[in-house]
Biopython code that builds the backbone (N, CA, C, O; Angstrom):
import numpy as np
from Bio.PDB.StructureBuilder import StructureBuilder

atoms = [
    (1, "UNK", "N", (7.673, -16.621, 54.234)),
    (1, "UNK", "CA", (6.530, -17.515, 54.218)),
    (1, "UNK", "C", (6.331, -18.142, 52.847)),
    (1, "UNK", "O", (5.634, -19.146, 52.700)),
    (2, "UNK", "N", (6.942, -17.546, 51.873)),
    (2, "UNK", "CA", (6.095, -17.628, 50.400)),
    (2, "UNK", "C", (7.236, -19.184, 49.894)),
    (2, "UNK", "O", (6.842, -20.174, 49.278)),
    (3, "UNK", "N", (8.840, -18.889, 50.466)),
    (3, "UNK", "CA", (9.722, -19.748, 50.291)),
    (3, "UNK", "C", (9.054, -21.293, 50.958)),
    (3, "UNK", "O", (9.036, -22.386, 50.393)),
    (4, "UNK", "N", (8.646, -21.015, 52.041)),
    (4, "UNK", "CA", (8.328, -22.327, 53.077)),
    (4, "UNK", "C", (7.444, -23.046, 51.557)),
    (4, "UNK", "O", (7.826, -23.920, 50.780)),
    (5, "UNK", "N", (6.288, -22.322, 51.583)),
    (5, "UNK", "CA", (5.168, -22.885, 51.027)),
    (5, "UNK", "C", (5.836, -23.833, 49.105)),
    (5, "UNK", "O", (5.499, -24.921, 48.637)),
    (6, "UNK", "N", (6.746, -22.840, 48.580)),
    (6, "UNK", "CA", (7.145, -23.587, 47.717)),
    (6, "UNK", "C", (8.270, -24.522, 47.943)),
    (6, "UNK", "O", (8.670, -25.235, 47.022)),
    (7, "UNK", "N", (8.731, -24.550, 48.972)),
    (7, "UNK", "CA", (9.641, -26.250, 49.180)),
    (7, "UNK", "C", (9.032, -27.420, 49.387)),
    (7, "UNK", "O", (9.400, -28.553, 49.075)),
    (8, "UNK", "N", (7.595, -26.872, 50.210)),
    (8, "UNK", "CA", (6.504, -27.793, 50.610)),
    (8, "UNK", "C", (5.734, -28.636, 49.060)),
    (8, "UNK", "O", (5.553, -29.802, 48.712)),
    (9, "UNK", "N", (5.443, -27.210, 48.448)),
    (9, "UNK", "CA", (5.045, -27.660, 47.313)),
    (9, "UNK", "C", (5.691, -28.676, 46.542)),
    (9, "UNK", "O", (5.218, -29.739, 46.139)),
    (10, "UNK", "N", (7.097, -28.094, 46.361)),
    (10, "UNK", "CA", (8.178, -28.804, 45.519)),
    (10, "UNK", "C", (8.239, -30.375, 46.334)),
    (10, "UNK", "O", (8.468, -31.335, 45.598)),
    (11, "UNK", "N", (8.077, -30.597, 47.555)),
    (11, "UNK", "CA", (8.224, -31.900, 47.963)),
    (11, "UNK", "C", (6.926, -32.743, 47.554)),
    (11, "UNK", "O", (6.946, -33.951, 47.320)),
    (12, "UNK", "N", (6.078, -32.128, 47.516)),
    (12, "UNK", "CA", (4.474, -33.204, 47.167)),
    (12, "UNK", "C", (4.795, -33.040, 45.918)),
    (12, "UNK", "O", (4.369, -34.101, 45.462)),
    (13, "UNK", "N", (5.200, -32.527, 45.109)),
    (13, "UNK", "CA", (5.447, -32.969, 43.554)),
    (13, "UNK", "C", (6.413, -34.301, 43.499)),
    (13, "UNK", "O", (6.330, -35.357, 42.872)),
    (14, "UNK", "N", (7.182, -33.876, 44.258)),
    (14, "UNK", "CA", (8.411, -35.070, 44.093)),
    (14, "UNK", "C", (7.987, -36.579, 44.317)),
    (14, "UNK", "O", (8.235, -37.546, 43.597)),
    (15, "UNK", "N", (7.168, -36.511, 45.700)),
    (15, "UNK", "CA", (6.680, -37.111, 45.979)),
    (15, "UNK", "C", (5.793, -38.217, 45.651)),
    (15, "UNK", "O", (5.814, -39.403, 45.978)),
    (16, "UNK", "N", (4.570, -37.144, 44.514)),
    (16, "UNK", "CA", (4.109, -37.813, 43.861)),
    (16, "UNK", "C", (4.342, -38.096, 42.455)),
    (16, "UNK", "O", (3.428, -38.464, 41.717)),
    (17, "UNK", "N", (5.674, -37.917, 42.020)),
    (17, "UNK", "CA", (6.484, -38.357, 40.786)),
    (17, "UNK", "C", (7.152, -39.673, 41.507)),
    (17, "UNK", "O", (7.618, -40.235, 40.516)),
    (18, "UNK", "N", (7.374, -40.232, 42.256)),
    (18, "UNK", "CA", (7.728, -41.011, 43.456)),
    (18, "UNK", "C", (7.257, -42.301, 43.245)),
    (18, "UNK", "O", (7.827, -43.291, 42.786)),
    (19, "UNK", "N", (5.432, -42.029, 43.904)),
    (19, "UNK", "CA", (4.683, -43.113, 43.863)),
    (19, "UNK", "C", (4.173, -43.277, 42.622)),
    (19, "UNK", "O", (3.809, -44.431, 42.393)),
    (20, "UNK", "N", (4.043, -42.575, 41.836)),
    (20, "UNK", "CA", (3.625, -42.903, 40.155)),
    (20, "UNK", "C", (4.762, -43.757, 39.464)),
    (20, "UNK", "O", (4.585, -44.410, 38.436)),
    (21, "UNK", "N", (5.798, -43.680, 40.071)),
    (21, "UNK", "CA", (7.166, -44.295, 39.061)),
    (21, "UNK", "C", (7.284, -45.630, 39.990)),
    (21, "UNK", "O", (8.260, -46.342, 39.755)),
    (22, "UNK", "N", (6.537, -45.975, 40.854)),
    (22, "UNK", "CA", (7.045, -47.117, 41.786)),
    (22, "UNK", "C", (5.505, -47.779, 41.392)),
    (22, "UNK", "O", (5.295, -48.991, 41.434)),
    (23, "UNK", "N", (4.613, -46.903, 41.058)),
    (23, "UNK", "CA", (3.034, -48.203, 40.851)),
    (23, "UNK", "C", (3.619, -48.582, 39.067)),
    (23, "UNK", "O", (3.525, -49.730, 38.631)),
    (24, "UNK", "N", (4.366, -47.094, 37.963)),
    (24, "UNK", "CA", (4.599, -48.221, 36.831)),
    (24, "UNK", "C", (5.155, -49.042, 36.648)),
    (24, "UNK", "O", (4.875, -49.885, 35.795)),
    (25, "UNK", "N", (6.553, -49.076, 37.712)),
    (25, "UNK", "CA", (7.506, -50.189, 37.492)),
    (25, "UNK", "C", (7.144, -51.530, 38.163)),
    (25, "UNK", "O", (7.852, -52.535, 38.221)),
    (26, "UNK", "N", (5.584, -51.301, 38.785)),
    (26, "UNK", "CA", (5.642, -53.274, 39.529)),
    (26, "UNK", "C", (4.391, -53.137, 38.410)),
    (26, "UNK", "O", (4.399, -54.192, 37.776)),
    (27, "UNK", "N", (3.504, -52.411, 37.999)),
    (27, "UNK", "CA", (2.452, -52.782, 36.877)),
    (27, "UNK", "C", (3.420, -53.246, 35.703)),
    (27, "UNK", "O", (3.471, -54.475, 35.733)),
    (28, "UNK", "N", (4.262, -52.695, 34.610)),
    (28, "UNK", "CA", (4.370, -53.440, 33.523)),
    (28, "UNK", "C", (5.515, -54.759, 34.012)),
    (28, "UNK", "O", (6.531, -54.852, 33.323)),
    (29, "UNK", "N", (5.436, -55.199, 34.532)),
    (29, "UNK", "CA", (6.264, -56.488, 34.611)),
    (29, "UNK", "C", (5.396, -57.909, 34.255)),
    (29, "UNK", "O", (5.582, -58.902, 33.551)),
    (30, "UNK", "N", (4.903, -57.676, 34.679)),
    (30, "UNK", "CA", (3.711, -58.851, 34.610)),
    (30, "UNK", "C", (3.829, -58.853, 32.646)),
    (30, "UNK", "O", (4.578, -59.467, 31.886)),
    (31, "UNK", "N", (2.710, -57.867, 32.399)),
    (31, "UNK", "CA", (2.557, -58.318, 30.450)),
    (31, "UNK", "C", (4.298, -58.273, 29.681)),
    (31, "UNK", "O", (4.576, -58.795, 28.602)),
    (32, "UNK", "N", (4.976, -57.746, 30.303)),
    (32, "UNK", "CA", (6.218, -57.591, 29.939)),
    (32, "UNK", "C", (6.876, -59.458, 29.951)),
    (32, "UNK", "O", (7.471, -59.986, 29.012)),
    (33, "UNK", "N", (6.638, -59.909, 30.867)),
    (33, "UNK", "CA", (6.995, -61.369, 30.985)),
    (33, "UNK", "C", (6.039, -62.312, 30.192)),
    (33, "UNK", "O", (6.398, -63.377, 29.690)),
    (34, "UNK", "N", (4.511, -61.683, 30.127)),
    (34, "UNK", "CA", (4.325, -62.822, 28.978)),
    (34, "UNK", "C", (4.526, -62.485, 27.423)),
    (34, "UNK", "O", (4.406, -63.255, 26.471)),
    (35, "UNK", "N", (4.848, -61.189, 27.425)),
    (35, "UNK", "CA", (5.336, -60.914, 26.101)),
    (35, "UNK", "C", (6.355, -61.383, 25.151)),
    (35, "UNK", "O", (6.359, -61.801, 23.993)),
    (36, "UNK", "N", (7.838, -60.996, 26.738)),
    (36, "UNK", "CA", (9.054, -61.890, 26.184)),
    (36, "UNK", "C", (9.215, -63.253, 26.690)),
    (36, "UNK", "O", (10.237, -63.851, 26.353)),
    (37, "UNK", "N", (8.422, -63.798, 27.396)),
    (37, "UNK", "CA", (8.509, -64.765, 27.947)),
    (37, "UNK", "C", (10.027, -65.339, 29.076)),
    (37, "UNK", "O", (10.937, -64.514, 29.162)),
    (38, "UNK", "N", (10.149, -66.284, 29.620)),
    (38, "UNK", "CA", (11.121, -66.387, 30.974)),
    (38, "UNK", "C", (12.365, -66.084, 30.723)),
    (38, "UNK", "O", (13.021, -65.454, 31.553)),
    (39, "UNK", "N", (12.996, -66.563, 29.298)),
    (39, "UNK", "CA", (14.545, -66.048, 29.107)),
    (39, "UNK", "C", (14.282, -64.079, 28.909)),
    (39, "UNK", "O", (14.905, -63.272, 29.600)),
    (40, "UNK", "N", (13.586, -63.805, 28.184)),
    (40, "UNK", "CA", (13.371, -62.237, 28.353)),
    (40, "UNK", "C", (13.396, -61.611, 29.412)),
    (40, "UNK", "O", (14.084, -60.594, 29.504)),
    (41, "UNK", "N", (12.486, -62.181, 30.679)),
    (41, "UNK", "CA", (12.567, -61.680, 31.753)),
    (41, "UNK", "C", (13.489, -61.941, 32.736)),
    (41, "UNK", "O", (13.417, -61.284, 33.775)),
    (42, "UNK", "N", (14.634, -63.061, 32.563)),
    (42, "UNK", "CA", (15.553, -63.519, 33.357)),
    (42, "UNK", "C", (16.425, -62.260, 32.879)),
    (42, "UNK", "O", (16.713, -61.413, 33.725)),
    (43, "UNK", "N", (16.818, -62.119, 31.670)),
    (43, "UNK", "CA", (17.752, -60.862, 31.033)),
    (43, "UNK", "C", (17.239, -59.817, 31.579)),
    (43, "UNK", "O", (18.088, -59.513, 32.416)),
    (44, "UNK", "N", (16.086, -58.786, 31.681)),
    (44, "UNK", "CA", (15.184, -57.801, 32.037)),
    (44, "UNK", "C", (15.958, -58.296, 33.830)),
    (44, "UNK", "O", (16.683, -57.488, 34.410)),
    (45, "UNK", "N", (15.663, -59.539, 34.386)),
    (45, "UNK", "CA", (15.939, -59.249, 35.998)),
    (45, "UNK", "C", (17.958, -59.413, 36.170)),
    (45, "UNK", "O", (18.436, -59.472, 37.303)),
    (46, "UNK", "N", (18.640, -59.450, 35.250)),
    (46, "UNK", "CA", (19.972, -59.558, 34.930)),
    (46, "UNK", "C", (20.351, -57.522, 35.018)),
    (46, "UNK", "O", (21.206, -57.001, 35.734)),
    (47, "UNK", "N", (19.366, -56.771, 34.020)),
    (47, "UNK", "CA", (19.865, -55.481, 33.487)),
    (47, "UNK", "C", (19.201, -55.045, 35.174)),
    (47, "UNK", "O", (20.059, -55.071, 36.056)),
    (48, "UNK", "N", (17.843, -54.686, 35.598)),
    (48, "UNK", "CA", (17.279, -54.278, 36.481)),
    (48, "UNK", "C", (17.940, -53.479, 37.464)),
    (48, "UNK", "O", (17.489, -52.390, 37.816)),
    (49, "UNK", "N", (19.154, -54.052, 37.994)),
    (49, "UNK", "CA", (19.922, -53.262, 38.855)),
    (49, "UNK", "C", (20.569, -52.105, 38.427)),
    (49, "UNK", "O", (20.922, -51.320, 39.307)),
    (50, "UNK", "N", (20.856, -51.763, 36.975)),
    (50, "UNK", "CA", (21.652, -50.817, 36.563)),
    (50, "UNK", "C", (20.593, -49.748, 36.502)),
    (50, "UNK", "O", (20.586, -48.655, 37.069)),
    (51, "UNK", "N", (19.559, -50.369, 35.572)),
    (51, "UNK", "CA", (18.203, -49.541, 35.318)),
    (51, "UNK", "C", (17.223, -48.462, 36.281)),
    (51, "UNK", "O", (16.680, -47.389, 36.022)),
    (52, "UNK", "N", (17.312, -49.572, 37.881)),
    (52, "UNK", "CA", (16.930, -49.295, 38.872)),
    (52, "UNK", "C", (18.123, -47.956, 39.128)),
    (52, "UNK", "O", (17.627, -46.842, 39.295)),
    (53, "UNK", "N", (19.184, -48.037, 39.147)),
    (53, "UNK", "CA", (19.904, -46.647, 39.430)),
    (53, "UNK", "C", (19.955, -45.961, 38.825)),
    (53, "UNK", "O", (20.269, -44.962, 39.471)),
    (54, "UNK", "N", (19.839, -45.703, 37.735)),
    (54, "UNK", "CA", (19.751, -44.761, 36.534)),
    (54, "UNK", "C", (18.762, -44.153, 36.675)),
    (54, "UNK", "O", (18.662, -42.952, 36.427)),
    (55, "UNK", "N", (17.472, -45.183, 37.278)),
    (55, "UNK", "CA", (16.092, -44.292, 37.207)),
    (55, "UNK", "C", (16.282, -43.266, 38.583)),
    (55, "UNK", "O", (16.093, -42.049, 38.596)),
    (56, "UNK", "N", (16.753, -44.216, 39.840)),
    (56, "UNK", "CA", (17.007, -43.645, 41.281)),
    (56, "UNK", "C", (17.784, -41.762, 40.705)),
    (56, "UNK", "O", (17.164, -40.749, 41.027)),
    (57, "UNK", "N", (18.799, -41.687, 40.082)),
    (57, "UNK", "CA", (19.263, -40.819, 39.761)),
    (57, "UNK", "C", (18.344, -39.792, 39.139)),
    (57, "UNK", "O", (17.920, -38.782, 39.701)),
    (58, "UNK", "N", (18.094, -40.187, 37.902)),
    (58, "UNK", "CA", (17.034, -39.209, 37.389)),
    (58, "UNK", "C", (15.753, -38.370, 37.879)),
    (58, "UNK", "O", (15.280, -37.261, 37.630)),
    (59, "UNK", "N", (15.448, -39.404, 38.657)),
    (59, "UNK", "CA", (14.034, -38.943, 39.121)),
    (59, "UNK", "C", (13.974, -38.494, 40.553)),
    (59, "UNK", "O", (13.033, -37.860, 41.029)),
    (60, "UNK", "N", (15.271, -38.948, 41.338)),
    (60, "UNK", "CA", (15.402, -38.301, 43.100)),
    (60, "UNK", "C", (16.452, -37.327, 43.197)),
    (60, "UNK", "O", (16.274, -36.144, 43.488)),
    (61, "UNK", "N", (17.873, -38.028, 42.867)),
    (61, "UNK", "CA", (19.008, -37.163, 42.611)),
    (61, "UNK", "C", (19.473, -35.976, 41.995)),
    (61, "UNK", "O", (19.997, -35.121, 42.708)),
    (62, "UNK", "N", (19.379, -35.826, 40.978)),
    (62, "UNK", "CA", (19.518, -34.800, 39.858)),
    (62, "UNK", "C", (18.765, -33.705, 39.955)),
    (62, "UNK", "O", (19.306, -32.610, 40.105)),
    (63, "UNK", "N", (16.964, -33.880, 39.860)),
    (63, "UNK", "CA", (16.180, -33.317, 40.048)),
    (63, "UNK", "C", (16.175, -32.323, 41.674)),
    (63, "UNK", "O", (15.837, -31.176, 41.967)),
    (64, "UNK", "N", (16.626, -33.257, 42.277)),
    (64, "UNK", "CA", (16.743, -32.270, 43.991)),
    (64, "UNK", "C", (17.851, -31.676, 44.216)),
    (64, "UNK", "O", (17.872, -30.700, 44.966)),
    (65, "UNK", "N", (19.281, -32.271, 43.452)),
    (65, "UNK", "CA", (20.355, -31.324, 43.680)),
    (65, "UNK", "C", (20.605, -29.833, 43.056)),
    (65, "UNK", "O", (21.149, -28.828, 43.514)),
    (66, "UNK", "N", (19.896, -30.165, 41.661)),
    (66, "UNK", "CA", (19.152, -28.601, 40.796)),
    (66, "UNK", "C", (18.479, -28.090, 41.457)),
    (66, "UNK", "O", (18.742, -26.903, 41.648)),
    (67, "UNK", "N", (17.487, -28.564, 42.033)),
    (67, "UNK", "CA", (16.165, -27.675, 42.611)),
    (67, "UNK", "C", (17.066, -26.867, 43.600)),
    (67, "UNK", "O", (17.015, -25.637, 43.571)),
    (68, "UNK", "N", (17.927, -27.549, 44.517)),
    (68, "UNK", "CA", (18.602, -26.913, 45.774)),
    (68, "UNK", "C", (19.526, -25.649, 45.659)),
    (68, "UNK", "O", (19.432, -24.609, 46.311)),
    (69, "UNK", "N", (20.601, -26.022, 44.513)),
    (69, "UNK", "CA", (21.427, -25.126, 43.657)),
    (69, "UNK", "C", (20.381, -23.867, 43.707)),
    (69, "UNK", "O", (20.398, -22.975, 44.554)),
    (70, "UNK", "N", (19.333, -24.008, 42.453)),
    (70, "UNK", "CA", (18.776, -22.889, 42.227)),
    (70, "UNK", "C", (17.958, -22.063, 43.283)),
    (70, "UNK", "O", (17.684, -20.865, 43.213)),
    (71, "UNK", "N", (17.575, -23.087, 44.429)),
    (71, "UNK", "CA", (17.185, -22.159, 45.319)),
    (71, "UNK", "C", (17.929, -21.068, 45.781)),
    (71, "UNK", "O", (17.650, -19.869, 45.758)),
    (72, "UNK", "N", (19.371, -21.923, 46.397)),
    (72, "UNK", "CA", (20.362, -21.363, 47.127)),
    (72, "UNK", "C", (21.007, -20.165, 46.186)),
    (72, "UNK", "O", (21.309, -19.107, 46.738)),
    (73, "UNK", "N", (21.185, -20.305, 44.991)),
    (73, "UNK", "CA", (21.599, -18.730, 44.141)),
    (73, "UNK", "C", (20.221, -18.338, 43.563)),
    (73, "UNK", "O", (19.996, -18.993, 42.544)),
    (74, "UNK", "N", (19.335, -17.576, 43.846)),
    (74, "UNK", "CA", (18.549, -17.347, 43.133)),
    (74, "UNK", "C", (19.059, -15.793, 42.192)),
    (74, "UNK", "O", (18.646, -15.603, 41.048)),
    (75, "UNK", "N", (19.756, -15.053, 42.725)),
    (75, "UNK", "CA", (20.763, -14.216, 41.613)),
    (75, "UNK", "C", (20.893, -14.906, 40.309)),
    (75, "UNK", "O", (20.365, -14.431, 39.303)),
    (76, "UNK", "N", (21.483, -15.861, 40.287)),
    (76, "UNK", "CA", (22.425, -16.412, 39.342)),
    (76, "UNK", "C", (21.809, -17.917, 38.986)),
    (76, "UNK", "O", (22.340, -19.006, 39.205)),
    (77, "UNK", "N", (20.806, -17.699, 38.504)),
    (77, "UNK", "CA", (19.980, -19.272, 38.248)),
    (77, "UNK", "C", (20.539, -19.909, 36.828)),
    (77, "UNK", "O", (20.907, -21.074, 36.674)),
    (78, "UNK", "N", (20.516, -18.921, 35.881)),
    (78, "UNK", "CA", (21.292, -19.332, 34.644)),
    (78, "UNK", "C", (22.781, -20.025, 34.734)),
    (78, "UNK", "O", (23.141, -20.941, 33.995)),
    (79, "UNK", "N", (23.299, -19.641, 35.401)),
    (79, "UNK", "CA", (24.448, -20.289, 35.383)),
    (79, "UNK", "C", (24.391, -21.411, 36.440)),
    (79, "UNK", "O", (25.413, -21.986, 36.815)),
    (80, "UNK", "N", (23.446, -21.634, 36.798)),
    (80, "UNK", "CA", (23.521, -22.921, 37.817)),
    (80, "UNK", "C", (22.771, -24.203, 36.724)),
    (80, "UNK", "O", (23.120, -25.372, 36.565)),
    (81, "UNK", "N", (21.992, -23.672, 36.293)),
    (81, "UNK", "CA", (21.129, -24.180, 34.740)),
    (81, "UNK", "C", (22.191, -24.858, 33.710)),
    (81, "UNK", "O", (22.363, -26.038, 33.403)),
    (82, "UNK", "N", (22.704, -23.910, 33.379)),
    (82, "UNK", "CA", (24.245, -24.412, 32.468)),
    (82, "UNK", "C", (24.934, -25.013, 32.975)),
    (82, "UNK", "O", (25.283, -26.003, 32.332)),
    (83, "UNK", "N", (25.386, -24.895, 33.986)),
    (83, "UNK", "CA", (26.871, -25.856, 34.674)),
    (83, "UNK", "C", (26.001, -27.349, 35.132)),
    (83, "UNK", "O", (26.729, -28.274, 35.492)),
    (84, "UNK", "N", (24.646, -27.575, 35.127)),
    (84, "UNK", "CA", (23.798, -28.824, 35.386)),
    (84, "UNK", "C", (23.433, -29.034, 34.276)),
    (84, "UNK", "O", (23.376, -30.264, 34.267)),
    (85, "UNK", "N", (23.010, -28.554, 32.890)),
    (85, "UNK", "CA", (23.205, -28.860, 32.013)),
    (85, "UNK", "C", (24.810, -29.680, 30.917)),
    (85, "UNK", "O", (25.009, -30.555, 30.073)),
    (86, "UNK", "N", (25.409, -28.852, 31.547)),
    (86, "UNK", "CA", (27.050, -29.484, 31.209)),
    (86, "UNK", "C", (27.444, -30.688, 32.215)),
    (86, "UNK", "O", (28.229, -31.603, 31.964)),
    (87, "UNK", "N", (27.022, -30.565, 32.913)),
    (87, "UNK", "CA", (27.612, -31.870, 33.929)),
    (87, "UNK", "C", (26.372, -32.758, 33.639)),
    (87, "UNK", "O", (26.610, -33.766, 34.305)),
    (88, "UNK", "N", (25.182, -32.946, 33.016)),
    (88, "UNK", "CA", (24.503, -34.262, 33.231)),
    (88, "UNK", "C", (24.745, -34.776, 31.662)),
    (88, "UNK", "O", (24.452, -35.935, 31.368)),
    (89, "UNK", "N", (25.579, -33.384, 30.149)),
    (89, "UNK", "CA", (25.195, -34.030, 29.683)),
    (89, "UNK", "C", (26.567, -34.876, 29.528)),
    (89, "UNK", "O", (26.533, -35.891, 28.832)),
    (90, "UNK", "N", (27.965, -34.424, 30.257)),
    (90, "UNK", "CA", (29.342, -35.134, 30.374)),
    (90, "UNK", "C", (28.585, -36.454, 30.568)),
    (90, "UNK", "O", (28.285, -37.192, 29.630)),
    (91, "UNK", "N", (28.259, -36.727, 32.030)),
    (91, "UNK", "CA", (27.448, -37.717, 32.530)),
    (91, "UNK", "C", (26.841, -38.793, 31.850)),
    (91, "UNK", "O", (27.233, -39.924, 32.139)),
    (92, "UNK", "N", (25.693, -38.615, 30.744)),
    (92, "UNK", "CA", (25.152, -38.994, 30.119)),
    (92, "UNK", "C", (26.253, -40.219, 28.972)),
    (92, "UNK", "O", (26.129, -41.429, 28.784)),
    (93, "UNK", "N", (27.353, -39.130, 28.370)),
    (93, "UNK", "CA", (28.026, -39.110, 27.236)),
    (93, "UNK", "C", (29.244, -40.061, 27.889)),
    (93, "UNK", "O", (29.882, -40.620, 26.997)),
    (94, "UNK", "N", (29.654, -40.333, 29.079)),
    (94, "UNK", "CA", (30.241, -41.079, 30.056)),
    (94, "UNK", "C", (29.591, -42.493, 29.681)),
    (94, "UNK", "O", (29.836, -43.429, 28.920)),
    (95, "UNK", "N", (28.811, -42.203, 30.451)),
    (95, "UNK", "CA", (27.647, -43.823, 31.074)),
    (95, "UNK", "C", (27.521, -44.345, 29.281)),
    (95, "UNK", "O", (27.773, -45.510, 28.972)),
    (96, "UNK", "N", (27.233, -43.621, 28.557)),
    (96, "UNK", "CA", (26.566, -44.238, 26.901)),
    (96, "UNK", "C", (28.282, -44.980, 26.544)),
    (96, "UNK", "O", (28.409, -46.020, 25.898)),
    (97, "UNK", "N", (29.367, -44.248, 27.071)),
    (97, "UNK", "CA", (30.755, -44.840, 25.869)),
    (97, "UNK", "C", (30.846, -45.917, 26.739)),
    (97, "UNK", "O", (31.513, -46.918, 26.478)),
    (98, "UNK", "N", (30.123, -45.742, 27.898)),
    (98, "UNK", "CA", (30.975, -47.495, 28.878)),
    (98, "UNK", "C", (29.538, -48.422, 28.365)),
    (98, "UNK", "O", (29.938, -49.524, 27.990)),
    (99, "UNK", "N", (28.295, -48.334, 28.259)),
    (99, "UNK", "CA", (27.528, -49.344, 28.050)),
    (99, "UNK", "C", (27.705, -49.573, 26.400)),
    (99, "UNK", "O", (27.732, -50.766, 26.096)),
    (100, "UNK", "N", (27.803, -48.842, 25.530)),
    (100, "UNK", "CA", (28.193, -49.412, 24.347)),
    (100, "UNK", "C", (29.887, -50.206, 23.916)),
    (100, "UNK", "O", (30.358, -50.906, 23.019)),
    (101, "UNK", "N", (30.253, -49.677, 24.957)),
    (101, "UNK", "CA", (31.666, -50.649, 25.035)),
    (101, "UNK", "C", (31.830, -51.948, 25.409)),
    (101, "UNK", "O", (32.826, -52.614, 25.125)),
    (102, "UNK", "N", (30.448, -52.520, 26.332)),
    (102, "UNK", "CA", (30.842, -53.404, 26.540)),
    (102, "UNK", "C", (30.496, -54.663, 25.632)),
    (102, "UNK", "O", (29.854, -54.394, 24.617)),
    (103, "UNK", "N", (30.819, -55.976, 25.840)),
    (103, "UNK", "CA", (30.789, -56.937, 25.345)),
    (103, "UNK", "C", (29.405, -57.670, 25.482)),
    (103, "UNK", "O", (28.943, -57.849, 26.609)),
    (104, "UNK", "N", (28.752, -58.087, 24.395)),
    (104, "UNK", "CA", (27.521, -58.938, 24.393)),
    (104, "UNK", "C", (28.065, -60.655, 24.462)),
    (104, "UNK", "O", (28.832, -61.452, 23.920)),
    (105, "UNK", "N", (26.862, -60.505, 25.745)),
    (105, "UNK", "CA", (27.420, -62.404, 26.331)),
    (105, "UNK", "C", (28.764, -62.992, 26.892)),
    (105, "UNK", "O", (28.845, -64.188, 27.173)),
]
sb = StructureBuilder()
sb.init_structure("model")
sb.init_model(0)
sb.init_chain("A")
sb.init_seg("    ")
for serial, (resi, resn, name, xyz) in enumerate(atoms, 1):
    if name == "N":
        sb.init_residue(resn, " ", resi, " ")
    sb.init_atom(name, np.array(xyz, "f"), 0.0, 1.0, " ", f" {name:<3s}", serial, name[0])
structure = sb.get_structure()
């Protein structure tokens, strides 16, 4: 019973990390465009798609495939900790050598 209640839990957290990250990303667009004005925001709607997955990852992906791991070994949580620690920060150290590699304009 005690398992049910914390998956339940764990989903209304997610959930509402969810709708909080979907009301900031349509709120700052607006002052964001009169800040940098239309070429700023044409570039900003150019990057958006990469950004948009990066965030999709971080905040749905990653977070639920850990949570699942550690449910499923609860013996052995440390080492599920480390081997997701080593693989997001390969990951990370991946994605940074290809976006600083590439070419401006």
């Amino acid at each position: 019973m005690l398992k049910g209640k914390k998956l339940w839990q764990g989903a209304v957290y997610l959930s509402l990390a969810a709708i909080i990250i979907k009301i900031l990303s349509a709120v700052y667009r607006i002052p964001y465009q009169n800040i940098a004005g239309d070429v700023g925001f044409y570039v900003y709607q150019q990057i958006y798609p990469i950004y948009g997955i990066a965030i999709m990852l971080s905040t749905y992906g990653f977070p639920v495939i850990i949570s699942k791991l550690i449910s499923e070994k609860v013996d052995d949580r440390q080492t599920v900790l480390k081997s997701a620690l080593f693989s997001l920060t390969i990951v990370s150290i991946v994605a940074f050598s290809f976006f600083i590699s590439m070419p401006l304009g």
